[in-house]
C-alpha positions in Angstrom: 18.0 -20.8 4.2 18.4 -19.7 0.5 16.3 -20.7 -2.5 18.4 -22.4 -4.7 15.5 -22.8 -6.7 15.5 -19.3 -7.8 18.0 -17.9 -10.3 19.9 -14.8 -9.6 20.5 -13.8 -13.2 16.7 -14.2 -14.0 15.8 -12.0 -10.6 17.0 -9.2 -12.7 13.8 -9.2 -14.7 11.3 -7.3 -13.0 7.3 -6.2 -13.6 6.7 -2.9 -11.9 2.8 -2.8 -11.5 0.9 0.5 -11.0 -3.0 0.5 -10.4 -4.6 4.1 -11.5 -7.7 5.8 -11.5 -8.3 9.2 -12.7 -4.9 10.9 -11.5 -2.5 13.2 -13.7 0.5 12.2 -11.4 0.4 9.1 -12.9 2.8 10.7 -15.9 5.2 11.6 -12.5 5.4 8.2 -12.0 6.2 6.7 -14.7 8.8 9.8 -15.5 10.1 9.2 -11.5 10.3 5.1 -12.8 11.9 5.8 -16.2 15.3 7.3 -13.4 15.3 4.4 -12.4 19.0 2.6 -11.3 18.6 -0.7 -13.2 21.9 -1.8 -14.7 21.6 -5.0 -16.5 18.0 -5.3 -15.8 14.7 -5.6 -17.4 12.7 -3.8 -16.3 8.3 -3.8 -17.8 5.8 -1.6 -16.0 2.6 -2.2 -16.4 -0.7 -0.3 -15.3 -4.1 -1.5 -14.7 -6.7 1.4 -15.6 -9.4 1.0 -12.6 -11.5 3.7 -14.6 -15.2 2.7 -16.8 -13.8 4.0 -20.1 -9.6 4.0 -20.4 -9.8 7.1 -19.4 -5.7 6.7 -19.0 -4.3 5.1 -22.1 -3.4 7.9 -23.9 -0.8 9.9 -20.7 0.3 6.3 -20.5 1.3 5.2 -23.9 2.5 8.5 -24.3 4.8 8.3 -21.1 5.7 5.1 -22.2 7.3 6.1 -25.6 8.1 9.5 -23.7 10.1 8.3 -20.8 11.8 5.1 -23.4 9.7 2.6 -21.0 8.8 -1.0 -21.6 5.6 -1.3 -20.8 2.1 -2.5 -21.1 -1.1 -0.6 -20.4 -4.1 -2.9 -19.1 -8.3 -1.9 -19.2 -9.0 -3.1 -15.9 -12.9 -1.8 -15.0 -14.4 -0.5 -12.8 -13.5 1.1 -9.6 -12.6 -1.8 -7.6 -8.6 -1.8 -6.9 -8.9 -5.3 -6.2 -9.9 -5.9 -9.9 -7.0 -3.9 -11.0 -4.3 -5.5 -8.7 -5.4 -8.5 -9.9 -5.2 -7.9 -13.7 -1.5 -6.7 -12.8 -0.6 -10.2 -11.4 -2.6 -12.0 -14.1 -0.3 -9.3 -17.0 2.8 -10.0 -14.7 5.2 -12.9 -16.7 9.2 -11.3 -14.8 10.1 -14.0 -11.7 9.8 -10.6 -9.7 7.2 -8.6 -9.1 6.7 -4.8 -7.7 3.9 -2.8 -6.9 3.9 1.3 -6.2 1.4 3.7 -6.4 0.1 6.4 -8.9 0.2 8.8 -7.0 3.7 8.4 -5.3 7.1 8.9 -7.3 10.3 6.5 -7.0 13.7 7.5 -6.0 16.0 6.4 -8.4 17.7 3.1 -6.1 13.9 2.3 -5.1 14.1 -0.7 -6.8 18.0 -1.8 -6.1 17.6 -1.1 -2.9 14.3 -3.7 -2.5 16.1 -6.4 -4.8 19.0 -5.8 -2.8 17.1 -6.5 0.4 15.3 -9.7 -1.3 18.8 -11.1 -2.0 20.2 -10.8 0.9 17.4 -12.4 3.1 15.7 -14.8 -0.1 12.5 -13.7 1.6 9.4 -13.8 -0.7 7.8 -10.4 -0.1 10.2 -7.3 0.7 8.2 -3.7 1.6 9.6 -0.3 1.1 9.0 2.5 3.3 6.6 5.7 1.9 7.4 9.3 3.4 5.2 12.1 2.8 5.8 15.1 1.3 4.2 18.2 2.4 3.1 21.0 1.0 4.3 24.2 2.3 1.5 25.7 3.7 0.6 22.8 5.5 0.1 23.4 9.4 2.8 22.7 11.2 1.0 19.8 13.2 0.6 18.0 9.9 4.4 17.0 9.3 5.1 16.9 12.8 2.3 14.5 13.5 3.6 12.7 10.0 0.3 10.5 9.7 0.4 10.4 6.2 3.6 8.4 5.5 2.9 5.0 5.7 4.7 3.0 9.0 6.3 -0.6 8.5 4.1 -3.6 8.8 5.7 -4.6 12.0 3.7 -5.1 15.1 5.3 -6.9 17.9 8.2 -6.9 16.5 7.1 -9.1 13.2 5.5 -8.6 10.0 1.8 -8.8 9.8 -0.2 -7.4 7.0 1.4 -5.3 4.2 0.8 -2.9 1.8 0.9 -2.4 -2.2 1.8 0.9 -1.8 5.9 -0.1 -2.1 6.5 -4.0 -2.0 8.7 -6.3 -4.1 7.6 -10.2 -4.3 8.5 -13.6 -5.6 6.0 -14.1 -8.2 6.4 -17.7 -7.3 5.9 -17.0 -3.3 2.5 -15.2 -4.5 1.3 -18.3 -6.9 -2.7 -18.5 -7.4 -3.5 -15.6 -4.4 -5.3 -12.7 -5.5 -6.7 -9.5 -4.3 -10.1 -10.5 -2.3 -12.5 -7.9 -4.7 -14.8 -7.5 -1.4 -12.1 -5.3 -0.2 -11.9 -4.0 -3.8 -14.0 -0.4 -2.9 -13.8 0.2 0.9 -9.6 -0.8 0.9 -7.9 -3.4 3.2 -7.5 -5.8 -0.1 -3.9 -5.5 0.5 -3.7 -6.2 4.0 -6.1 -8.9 3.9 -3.7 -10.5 0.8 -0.3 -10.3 2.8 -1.8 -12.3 5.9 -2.8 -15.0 3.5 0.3 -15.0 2.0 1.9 -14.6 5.4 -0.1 -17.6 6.7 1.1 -20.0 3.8 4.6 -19.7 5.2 5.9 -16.8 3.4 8.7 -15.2 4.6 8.4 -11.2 4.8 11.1 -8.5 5.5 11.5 -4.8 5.4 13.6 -2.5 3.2 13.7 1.3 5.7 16.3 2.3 2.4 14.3 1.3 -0.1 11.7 4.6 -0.4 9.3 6.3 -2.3 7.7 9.7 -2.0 4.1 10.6 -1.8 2.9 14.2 -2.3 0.2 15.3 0.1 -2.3 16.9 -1.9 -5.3 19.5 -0.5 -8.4 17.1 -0.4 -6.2 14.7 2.0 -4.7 17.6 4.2 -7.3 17.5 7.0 -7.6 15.7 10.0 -11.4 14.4 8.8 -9.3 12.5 6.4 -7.1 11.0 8.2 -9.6 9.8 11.0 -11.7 8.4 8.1 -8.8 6.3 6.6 -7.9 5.3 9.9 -11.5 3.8 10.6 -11.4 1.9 7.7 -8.5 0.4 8.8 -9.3 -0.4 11.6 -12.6 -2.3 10.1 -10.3 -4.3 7.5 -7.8 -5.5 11.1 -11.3 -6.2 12.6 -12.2 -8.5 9.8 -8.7 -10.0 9.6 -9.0 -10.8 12.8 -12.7 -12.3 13.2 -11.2 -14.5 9.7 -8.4 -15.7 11.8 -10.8 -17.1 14.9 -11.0 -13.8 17.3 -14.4 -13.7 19.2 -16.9 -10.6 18.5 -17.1 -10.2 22.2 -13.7 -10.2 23.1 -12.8 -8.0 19.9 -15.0 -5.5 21.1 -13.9 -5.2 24.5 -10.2 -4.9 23.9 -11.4 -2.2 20.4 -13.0 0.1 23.3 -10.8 -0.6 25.8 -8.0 0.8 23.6 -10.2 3.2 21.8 -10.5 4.6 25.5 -7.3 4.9 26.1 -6.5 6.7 22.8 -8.8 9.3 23.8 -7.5 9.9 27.3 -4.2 10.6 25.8 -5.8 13.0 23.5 -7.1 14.6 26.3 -3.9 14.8 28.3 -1.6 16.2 25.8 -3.8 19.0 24.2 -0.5 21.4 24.8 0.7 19.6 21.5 -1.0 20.0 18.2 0.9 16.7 16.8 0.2 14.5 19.8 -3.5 15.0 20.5 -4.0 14.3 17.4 -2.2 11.3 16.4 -4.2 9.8 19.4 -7.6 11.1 18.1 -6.7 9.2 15.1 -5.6 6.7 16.7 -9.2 6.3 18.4 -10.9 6.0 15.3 -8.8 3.1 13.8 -10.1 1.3 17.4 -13.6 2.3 16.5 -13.0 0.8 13.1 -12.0 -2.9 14.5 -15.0 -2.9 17.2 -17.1 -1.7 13.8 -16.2 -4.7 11.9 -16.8 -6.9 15.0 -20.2 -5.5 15.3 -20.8 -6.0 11.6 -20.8 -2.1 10.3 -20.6 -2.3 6.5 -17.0 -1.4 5.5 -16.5 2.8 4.6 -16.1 3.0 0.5 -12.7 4.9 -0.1 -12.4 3.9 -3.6 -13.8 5.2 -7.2 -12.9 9.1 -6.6 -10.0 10.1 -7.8 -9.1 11.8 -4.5 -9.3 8.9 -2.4 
């Protein structure tokens, strides 16, 4: 049923949160989020600087009075995205809340199309969808296989999980929660964050119209990279699940068991360059859960400016 304790009229204030760490693009982003579609809105943006020093302020401010933006730039050390994500929240006053990344860019209804998808169901937490963009002399398995967009949080046919990577929420849904900084280096803060907030009754929905872009750039164009983020994946669903009462034993079983299977397929369709690998990937995000259930320490992905 709808809210009526929310206010339409003051829905149209929004904070737009960015994390960054080291990356140029982040000036793409904010240009990409100055585009924006926001009639009689008001629209902040803020970005948390993960980085030792504020190594970002000046391309920020700059962008800021640049691009005409409201914003505010926050010091948020050091290389834990956790940290940063959580200084956004704490900076974050607008009843709505968004979060994209620095290294993605927004189409210019990104944000109508999320607050149009948040009105029309009054759910709390609304994600985006995030399509890669290749370059062109990627191999052709790469945006055939398309393993670097990012897929809907939907497994058996519900939200579970989430992202940060393209999300609207209710900064009343999200309340005292924050961003678990254990997670703040290896990643998996954000999925570990939506299924707390998904376990306090939140209700979460998904917006297929409401996109941003990512550009694929050289260091993550490899198939090493791709089985790496998908192991630590897999340890941060392992951990989820071990939080939420699954045995080590039987996690373990049904991790190879399925890790198995991945690899049978990979073996079976070696005709296609997409297929095999999207299942030897696949493998490695299963070696990731039975990782965490055997108590591997969590893979570091973050503080490089790459990662």
């Amino acid at each position: 049923m709808p809210d009526s304790s929310v206010n339409p009229v003051a829905e149209r204030d929004v904070d737009v949160c960015v994390c960054t760490f080291r990356r140029a693009s982040i000036a793409d982003l904010l240009a990409s989020l100055a585009k924006l579609e926001t009639p009689g809105w008001r629209m902040r943006v803020i970005v948390a600087d993960n980085d030792d020093t504020p190594s970002a302020r000046g391309v920020v401010e700059q962008a800021f009075a640049a691009q005409g933006l409201e914003g505010r730039y926050v010091h948020a050390p050091a290389r834990n995205i956790s940290i940063a994500r959580n200084a956004c929240l704490n900076a974050a006053t607008a009843p709505l809340v968004a979060f994209i990344d620095d290294d993605e860019t927004a189409r210019p209804d990104w944000l109508a199309r999320l607050i149009a998808r948040r009105e029309a169901t009054q759910a709390g937490v609304v994600f985006g969808k995030v399509e890669a963009v290749y370059p062109q002399d990627a191999p052709a398995w790469m945006p055939a296989a398309d393993m670097h967009s990012t897929p809907p949080p939907i497994h058996n046919g519900t939200i579970a999980g989430g992202y940060t990577c393209n999300v609207l929420m209710r900064r009343d849904a999200v309340g005292a929660l924050r961003f678990d900084p254990a997670f703040g280096r290896s990643g998996g803060e954000d999925t570990t964050f939506f299924t707390q907030l998904q376990r306090t009754g939140v209700a979460m929905v998904y917006a297929d119209d409401a996109i941003v872009d990512e550009p694929i750039p050289p260091a993550r164009s490899s198939l090493k990279w791709l089985k790496t983020r998908a192991y630590r994946s897999g340890q941060t669903w392992g951990l989820v699940k071990l939080r939420n009462g699954k045995q080590k034993v039987m996690l373990v079983a049904i991790s190879l068991a399925k890790m198995g299977f991945s690899l049978a397929i990979a073996g079976l369709t070696f005709w296609s360059p997409a297929r095999w690998r999207r299942s030897a990937v696949r493998s490695r995000f299963h070696a990731g859960v039975m990782g965490a259930a055997l108590g591997k320490a969590p893979l570091e992905l973050y503080g490089e400016a790459s990662a």
